[in-house]
C-alpha positions in Angstrom: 0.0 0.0 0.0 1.3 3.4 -0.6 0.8 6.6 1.3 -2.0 7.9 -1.3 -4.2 5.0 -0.6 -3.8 4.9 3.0 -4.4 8.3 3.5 -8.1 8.6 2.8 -8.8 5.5 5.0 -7.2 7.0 7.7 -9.1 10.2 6.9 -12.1 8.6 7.3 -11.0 6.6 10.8 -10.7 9.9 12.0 -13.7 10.7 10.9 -15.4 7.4 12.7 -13.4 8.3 15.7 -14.9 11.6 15.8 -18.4 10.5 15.5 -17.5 8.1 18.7 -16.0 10.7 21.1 -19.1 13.0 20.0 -21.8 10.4 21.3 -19.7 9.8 24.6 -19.4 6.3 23.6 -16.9 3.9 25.8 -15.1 3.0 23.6 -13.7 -0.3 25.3 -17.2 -1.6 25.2 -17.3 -0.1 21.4 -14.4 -2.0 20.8 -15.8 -5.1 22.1 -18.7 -4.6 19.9 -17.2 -4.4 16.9 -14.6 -7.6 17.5 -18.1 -9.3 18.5 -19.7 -8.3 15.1 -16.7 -9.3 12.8 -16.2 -12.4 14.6 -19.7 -13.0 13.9 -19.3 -12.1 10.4 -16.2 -14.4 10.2 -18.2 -17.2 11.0 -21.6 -16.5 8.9 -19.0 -16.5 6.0 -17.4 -19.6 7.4 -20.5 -21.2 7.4 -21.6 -19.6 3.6 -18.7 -21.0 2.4 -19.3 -24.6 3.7 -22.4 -24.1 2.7 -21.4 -23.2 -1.0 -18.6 -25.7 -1.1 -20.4 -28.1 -3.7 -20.4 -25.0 -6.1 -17.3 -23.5 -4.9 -15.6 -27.3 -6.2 -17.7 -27.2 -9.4 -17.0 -23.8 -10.4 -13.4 -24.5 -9.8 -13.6 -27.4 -12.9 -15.4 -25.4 -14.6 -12.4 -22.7 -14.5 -10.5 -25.3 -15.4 -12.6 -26.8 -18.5 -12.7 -22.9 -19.2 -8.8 -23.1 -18.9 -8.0 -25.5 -20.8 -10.4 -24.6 -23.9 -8.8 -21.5 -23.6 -5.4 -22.6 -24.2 -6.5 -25.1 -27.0 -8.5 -22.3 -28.4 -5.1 -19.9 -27.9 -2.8 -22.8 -29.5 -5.2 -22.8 -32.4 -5.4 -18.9 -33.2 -1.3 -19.2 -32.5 -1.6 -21.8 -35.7 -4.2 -19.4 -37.5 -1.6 -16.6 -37.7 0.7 -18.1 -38.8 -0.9 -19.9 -41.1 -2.1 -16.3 -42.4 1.6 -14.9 -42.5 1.9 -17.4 -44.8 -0.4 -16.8 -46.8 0.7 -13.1 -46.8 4.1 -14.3 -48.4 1.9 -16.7 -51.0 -0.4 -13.7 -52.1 3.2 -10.9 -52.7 4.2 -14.3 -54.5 1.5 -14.4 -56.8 1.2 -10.6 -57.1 4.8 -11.0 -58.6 4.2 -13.8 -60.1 1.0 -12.0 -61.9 3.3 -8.8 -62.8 5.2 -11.1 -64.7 2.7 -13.2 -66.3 1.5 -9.8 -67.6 4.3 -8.8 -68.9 5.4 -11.8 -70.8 0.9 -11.5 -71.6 1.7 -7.6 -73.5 5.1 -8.9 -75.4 3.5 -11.7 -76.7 0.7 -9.6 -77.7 2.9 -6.9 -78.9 4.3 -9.1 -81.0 1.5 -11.2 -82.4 -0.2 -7.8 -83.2 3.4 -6.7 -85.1 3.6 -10.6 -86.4 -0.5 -10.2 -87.9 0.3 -7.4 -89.3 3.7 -8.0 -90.9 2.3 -11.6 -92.2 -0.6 -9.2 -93.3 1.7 -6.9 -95.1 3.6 -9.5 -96.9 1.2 -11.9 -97.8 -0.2 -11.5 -101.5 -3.7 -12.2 -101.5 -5.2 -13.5 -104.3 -7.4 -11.1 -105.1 -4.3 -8.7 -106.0 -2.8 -11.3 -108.0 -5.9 -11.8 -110.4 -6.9 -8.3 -110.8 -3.5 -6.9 -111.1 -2.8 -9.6 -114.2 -7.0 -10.0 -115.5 -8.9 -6.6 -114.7 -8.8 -4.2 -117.0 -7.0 -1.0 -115.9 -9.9 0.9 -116.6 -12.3 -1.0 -113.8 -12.9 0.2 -110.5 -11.3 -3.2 -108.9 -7.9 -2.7 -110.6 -7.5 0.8 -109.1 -8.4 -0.6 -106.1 -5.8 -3.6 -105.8 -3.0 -1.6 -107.4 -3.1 1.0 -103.8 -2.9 -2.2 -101.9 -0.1 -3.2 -104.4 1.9 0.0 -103.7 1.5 -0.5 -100.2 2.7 -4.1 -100.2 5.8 -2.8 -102.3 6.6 -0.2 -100.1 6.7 -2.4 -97.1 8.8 -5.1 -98.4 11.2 -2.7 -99.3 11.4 -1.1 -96.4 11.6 -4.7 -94.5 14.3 -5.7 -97.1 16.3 -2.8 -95.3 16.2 -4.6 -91.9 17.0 -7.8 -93.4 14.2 -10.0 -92.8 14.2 -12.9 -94.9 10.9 -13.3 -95.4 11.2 -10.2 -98.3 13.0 -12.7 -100.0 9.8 -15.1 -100.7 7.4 -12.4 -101.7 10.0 -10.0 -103.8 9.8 -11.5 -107.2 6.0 -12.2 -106.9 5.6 -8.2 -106.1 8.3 -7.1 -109.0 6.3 -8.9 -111.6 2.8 -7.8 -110.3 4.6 -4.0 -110.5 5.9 -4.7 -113.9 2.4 -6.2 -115.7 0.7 -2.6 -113.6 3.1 -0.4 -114.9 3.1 -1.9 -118.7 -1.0 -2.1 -118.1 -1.4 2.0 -116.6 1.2 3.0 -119.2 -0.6 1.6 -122.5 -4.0 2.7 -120.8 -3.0 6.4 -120.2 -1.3 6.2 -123.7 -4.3 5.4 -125.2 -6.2 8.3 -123.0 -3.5 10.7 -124.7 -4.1 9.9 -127.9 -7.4 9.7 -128.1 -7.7 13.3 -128.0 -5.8 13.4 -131.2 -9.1 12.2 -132.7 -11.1 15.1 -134.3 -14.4 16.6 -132.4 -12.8 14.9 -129.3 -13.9 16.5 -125.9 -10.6 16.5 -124.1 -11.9 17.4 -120.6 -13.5 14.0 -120.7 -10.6 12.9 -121.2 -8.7 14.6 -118.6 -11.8 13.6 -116.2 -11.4 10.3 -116.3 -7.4 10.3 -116.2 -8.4 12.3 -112.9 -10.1 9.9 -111.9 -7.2 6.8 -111.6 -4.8 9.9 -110.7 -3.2 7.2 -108.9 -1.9 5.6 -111.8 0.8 8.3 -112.3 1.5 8.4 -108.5 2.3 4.8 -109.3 4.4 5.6 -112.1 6.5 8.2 -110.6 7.0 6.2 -107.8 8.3 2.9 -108.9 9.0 3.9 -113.1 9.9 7.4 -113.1 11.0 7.3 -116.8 7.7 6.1 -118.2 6.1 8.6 -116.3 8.4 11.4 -117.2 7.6 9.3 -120.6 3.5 9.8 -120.5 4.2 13.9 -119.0 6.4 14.7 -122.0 3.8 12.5 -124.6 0.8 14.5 -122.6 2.5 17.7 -123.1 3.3 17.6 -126.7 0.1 16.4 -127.6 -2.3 19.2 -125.9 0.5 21.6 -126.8 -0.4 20.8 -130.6 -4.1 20.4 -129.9 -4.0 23.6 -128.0 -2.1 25.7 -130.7 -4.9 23.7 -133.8 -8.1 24.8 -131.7 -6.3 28.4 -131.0 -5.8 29.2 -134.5 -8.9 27.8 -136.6 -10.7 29.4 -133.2 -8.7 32.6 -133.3 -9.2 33.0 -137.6 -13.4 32.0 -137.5 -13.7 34.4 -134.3 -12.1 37.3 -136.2 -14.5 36.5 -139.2 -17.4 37.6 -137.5 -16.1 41.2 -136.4 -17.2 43.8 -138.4 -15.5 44.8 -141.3 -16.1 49.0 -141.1 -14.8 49.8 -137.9 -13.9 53.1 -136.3 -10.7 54.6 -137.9 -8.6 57.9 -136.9 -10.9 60.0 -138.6 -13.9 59.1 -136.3 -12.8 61.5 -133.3 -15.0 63.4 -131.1 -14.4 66.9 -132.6 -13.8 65.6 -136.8 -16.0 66.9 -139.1 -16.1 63.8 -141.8 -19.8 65.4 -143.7 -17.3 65.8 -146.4 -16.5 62.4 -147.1 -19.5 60.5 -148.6 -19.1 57.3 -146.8 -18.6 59.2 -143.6 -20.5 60.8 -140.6 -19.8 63.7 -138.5 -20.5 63.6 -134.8 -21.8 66.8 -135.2 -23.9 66.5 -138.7 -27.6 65.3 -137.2 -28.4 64.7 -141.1 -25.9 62.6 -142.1 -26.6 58.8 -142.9 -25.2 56.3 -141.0 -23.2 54.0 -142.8 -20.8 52.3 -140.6 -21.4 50.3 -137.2 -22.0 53.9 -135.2 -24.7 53.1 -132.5 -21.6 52.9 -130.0 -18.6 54.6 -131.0 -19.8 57.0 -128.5 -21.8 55.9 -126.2 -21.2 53.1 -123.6 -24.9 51.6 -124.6 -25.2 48.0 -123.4 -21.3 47.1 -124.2 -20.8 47.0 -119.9 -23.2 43.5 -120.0 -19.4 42.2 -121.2 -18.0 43.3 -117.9 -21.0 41.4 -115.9 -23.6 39.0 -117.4 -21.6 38.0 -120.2 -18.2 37.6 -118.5 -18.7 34.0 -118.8 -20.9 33.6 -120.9 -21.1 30.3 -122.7 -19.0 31.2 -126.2 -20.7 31.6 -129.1 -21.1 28.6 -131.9 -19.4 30.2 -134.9 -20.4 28.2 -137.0 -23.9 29.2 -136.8 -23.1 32.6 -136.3 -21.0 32.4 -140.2 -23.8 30.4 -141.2 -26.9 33.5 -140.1 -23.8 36.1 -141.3 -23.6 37.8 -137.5 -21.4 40.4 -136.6 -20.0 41.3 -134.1 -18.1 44.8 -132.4 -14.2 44.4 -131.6 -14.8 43.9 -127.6 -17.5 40.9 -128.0 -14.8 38.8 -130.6 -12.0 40.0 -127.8 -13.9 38.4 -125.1 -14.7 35.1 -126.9 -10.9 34.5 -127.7 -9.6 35.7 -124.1 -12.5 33.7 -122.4 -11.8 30.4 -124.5 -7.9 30.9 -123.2 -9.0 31.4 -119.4 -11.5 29.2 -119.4 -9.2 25.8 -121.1 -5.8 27.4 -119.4 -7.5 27.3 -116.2 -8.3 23.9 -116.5 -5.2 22.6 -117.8 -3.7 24.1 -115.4 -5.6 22.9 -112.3 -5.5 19.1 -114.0 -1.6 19.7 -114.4 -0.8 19.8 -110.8 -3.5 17.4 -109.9 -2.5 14.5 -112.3 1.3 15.7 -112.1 1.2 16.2 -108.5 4.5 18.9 -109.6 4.9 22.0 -107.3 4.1 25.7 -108.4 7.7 25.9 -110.3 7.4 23.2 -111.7 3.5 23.4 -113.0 4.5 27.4 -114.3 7.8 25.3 -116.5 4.8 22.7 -117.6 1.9 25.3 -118.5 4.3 27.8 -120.9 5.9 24.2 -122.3 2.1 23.1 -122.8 1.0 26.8 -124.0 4.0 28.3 -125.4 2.7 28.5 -129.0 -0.9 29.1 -128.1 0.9 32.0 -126.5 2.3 33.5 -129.4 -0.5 32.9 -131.2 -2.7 35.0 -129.1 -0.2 38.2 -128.9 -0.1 38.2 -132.6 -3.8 38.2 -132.7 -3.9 41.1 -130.3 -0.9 43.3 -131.8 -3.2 42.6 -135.1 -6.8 43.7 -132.9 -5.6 46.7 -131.4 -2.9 48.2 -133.4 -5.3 49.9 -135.4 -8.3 50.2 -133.2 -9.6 53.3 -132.8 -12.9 53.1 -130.8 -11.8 54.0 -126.9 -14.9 52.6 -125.7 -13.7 49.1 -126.9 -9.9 49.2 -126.0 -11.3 50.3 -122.2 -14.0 47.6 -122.1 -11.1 44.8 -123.3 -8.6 46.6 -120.9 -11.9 45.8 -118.3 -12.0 42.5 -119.6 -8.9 41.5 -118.9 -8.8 43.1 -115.2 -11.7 41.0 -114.7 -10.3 37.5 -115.8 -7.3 38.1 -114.3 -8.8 38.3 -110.9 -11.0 35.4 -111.6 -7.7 33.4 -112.4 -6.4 34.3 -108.7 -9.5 33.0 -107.4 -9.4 30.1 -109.2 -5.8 30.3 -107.6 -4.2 30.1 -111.3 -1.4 32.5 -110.9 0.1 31.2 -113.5 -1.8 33.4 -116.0 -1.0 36.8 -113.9 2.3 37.7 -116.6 -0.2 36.9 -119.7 -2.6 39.3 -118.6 -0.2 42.1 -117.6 1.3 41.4 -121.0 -2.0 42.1 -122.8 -2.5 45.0 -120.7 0.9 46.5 -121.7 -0.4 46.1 -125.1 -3.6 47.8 -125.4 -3.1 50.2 -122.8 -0.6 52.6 -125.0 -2.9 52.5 -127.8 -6.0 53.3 -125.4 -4.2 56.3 -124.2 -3.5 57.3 -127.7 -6.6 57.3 -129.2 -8.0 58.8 -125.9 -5.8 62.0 -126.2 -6.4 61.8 -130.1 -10.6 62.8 -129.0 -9.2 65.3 -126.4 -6.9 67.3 -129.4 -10.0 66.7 -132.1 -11.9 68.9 -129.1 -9.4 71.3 -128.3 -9.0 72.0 -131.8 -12.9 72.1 -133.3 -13.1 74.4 -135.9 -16.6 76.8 -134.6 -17.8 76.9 -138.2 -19.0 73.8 -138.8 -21.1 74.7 -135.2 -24.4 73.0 -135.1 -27.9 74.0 -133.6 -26.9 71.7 -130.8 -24.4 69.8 -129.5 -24.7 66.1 -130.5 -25.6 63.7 -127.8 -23.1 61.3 -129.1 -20.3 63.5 -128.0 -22.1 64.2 -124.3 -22.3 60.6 -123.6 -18.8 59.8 -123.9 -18.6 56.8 -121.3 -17.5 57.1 -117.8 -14.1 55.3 -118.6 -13.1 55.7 -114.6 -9.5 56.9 -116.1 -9.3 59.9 -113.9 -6.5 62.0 -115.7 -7.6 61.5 -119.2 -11.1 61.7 -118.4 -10.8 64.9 -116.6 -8.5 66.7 -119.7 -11.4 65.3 -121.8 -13.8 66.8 -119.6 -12.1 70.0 -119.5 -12.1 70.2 -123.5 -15.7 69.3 -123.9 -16.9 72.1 -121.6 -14.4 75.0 -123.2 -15.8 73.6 -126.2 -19.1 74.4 -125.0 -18.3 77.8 -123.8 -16.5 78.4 -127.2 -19.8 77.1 -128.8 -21.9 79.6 -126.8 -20.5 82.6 -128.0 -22.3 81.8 -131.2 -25.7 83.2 -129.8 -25.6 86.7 -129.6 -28.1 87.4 -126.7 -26.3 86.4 -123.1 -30.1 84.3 -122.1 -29.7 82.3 -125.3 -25.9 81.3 -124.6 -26.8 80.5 -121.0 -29.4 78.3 -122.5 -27.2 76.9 -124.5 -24.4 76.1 -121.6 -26.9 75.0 -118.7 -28.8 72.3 -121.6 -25.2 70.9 -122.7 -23.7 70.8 -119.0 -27.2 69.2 -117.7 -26.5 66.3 -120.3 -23.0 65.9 -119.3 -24.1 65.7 -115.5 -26.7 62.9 -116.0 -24.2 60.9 -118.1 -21.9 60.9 -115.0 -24.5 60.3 -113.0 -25.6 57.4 -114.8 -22.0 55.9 -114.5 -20.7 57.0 -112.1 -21.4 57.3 -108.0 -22.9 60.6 -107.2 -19.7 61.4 -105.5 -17.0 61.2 -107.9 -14.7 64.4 -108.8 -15.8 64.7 -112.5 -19.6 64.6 -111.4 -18.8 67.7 -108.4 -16.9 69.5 -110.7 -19.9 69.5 -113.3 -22.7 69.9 -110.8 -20.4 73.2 -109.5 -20.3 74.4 -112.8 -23.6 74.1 -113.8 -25.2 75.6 -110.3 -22.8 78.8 -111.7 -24.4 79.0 -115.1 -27.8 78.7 -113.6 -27.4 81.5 -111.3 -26.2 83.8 -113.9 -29.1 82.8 -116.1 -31.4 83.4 -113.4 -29.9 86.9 -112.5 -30.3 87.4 -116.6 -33.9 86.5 -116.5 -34.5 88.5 -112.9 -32.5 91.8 -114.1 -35.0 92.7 -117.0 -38.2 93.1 -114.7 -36.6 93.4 -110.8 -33.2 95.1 -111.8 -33.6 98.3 -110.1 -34.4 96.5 -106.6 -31.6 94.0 -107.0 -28.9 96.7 -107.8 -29.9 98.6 -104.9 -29.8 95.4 -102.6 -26.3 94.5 -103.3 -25.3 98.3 -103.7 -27.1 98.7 -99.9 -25.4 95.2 -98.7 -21.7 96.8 -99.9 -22.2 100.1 -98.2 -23.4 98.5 -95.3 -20.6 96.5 -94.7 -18.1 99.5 -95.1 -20.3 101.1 -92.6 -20.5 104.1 -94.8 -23.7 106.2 -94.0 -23.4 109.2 -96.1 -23.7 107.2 -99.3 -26.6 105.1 -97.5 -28.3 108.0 -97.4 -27.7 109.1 -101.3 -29.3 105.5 -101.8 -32.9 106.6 -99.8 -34.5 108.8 -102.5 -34.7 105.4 -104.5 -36.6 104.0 -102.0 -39.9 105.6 -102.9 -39.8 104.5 -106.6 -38.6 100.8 -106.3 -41.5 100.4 -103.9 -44.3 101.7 -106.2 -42.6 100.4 -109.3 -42.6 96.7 -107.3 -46.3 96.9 -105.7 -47.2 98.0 -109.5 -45.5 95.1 -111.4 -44.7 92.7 -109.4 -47.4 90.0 -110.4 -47.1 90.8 -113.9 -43.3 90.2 -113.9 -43.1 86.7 -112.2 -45.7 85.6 -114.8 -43.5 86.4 -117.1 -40.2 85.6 -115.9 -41.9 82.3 -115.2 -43.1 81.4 -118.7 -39.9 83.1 -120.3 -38.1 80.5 -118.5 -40.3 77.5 -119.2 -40.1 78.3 -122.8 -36.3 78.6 -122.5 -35.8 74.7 -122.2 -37.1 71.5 -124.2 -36.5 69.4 -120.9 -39.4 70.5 -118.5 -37.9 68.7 -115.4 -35.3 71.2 -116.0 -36.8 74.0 -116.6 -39.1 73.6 -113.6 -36.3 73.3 -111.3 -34.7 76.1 -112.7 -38.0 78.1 -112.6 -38.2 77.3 -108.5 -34.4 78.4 -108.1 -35.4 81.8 -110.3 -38.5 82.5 -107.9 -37.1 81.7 -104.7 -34.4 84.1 -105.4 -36.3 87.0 -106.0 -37.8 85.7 -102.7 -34.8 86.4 -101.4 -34.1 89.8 -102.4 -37.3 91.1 -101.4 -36.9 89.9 -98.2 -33.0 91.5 -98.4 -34.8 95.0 -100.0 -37.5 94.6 -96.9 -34.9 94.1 -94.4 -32.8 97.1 -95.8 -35.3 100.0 -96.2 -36.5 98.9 -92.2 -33.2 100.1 -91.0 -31.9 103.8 -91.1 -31.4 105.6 -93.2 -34.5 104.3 -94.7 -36.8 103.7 -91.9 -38.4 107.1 -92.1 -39.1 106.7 -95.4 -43.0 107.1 -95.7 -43.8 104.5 -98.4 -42.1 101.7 -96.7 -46.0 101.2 -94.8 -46.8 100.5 -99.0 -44.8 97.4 -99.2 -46.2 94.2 -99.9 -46.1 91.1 -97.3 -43.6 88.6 -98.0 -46.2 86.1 -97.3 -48.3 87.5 -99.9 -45.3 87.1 -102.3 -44.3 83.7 -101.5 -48.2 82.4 -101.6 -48.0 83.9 -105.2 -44.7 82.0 -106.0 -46.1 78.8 -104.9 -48.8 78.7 -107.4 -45.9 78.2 -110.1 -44.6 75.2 -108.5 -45.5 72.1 -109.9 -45.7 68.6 -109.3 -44.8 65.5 -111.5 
């Protein structure tokens, strides 16, 4: 027993004794009492336990049954783990064991996977044998054994590098399937080739079907390279020849149907030909038309060749020769050009499909295939143009050509970019030539052979979009005009004369051109000018007195100079009557003197409103004026009429349509 155990017994001893000494207890006789009651107890518990023997003996075997089960039972767990650490070592076994097993389970896979495949590989089929030597090359079968041929070849030969000797077997079976496919494809794409030799042969059928089996050259190239360099150099020379044949019978029947009396370098803008008697001049209204005129000056429908008839389907000379139809320069221009762009772009896209050759390569093939075709065309364009004179034509072929060319780059056929800007370089110089040609025959018009008016085949000279020439053309045509003018002798009739012409030239430009461009400003400024003096002609004959002292009044005023105001006031008195008197009378006639003063009545009507609401204007200036000093105190100025009442009269003349 330790100290902390006995202590709290002895506490509570203390604790008896107390309780003793408090109930004045002796504690001899207490003492006696208590070793009275434990003896007592002793022998009640004697006696219990002789009474409880039996049990007492019986629950002792039982411990020891309990005992001994207990140690079997704790010899048999004893066996049970160990029997389980062994099995702990078995399971790591197996898991190794496994690990390995599933190892050597993947490389034997991996290798019966690589085995199947490379027996796979090597094997010939049947099937490749028969239709290699039977099918005909043309058969969908045959196409499809020679890939699986090529493969077969490729793989043996790159086996044959690592030396396996199972190559060995298989090689000469594969070299003399390669050499029955490649003497098979060769005569078959011979045969293609020369077929088109054949006349009225469609050659793109040709090529289509050659497209078709492009694999048979791939073949080629890859295990003959001479026959196929063979078959390229046969294809070439034979569409080189057929190309230059179609060209030139194409070229000589297309040229047939152009007319024969074409412009020359007499028919210029400003020429006076009424001399000649198989001749017309712009400017005689009478003269008979002999030649193919309609649009030598005019634009007319020739633009459907920039749009709907770009690529339109070429036209069957034959029947044309046979009905005797002609045709203007740009029309025969656009069936040769579009015939060249249409079979060049093909050719050339079937080129580096078939060929499977790079862009340096397919640009060496196309000129080799095209060269004379080539040379055939530039002569027949040096001949075209050389001595073309209508401008409208050389722009709409220069158009032409800016339009094919970027339909080549679309078609992503560069290859044709250096023909076009060759072409160009051609007709371009004489363009510009006979361009300036019409801007001297205008500088230069002799004013005697003058005409009532100015003809409208000269005002619709076509919106060319060539900015420098067009404007130096512009510039001619309208000191032409001017120079024209001075023909009338009364300044209304020659204002007449300017604002009709410049009118025509406006909606010409308007027509083909957007409302913004310089050439259309440039006019529109011009003419608002000429209309403003004509309107200040027409005003000055019935208002003059009130507009001179308006803009006299307006100058003073702004050089604040009073005392010549005032010399200005005894004026007031008389414009005011001389107004109120007239004033109705004179916009009637102003108004029907400049309604009869044009043919077009849109345009007179406009010009009509722009007449009246200017004398609107300076009325309501004159009104403004005389209200101020010095001419406030002027006693009339109660007299004058209402602007109102003036501009309710000037709204009568405006009319609708």
């Amino acid at each position: 027993m330790n100290l902390e155990t006995i202590e709290p017994a002895i506490d509570c001893d203390e604790e008896t004794v107390k309780e003793i000494l408090n109930s004045n207890i002796d504690l001899r006789e207490y003492s006696a009492n208590v070793e009275k009651s434990l003896s007592e107890l002793e022998n009640n518990t004697i006696a219990g336990y002789i009474k409880e023997a039996d049990n007492i003996s019986e629950l002792h075997l039982q411990i020891t049954d309990s005992d001994k089960i207990l140690e079997r039972l704790e010899g048999m767990l004893c066996a049970f783990q160990a029997d389980l650490s062994n099995i702990c070592q078995e399971i790591l076994s197996l898991q190794e064991l496994s690990a390995s097993l599933n190892i050597r389970l993947k490389n034997k896979q991996a290798i019966r996977n690589q085995m199947s495949e490379f027996i796979d590989d090597i094997i010939i089929p049947e099937s490749v044998i028969k239709h290699i030597v039977d099918t005909p090359v043309c058969e969908k079968e045959f196409l499809e054994q020679l890939i699986i041929l090529d493969h077969k070849i490729a793989f043996v030969k790159e086996q044959s590098f690592r030396e396996a000797k199972a190559c060995v077997d298989v090689m000469e079976i594969l070299n003399n399937l390669k050499s029955k496919a490649i003497i098979k494809i060769r005569e078959y794409i011979l045969k293609k080739i020369s077929s088109c030799k054949k006349p009225m042969t469609n050659y793109h059928i040709v090529q289509n079907a050659l497209l078709k089996n492009k694999f048979f050259f791939k073949f080629l190239a890859t295990h003959e390279r001479d026959i196929a360099r063979e078959i390229q150099n046969e294809y070439i020379d034979t569409m080189s020849k057929i190309y230059f044949s179609y060209f030139k019978e194409f070229i000589h029947k297309s040229t047939k149907m152009m007319y024969e009396d074409l412009p020359d370098k007499d028919d210029l803008m400003g020429n006076d030909d009424s001399h000649k008697a198989n001749k017309i001049s712009i400017f005689n209204l009478k003269s008979n038309v002999v030649k193919h005129r309609p649009n030598i000056f005019s634009l007319g429908d020739r633009e459907s060749l920039l749009t709907i008839e770009l690529e339109s389907p070429l036209i069957v000379v034959h029947a044309a020769t046979k009905n005797d139809m002609k045709y203007p320069l740009e029309n025969v221009f656009r069936e040769i050009q579009y015939a060249f762009f249409d079979h060049a772009c093909r050719e050339y896209l079937f080129m580096n499909e078939f060929f499977m050759v790079n862009s340096k390569t397919s640009h060496d093939l196309f000129y080799t295939i095209f060269g004379k075709t080539l040379d055939l065309l530039y002569k027949n364009i040096d001949s075209l143009f050389s001595q073309s004179y209508d401008a409208i034509a050389l722009f709409v072929c220069l158009h032409i050509i800016y339009r094919y060319r970027i339909l080549s780059l679309k078609r992503n056929v560069i290859v044709l970019s250096h023909y076009w800007e060759r072409v160009v370089k051609t007709i371009w110089p004489q363009f510009e030539q006979v361009f300036l040609m019409h801007i001297e025959s205008i500088k230069f018009y002799d004013l005697l052979n003058f005409p009532l008016l100015l003809s409208q085949s000269m005002i619709r000279f076509p919106d060319v979009r060539v900015t420098n020439l067009l404007s130096i053309l512009q510039n001619e045509v309208m000191n032409l005009i001017l120079r024209m003018s001075t023909k009338f002798c009364k300044p209304k009739e020659q204002y007449v004369f300017i604002i009709n012409n410049y009118d025509t030239i406006l909606g010409v430009l308007l027509e083909r051109k957007k409302d913004g461009s310089n050439e259309a400003e440039t006019m529109r400024e011009q003419l608002n000018k000429k209309i403003m003096d004509f309107i200040e002609e027409m005003l000055y004959p019935h208002f003059g007195a009130m507009i001179s002292f308006v803009k006299e009044s307006e100058v003073l005023t702004e050089k604040n100079d009073t005392e010549s105001l005032k010399r200005l006031e005894p004026r007031v008195g008389d414009l005011i009557q001389n107004f109120n008197n007239n004033w109705r009378r004179s916009l009637e006639q102003v108004s029907k003197d400049i309604m009869a003063s044009f043919t077009n009545f849109r345009n007179g009507n406009n010009i009509q409103q722009i007449a009246l609401t200017q004398l609107v204007q300076y009325y309501h200036k004159f009104q403004k004026i005389v209200s101020q000093p010095p001419f406030s105190n002027n006693p009339l100025r109660s007299e004058l009429i209402n602007i109102h009442q003036l501009m309710v009269e000037v709204k009568k003349y405006k009319t609708n349509f």
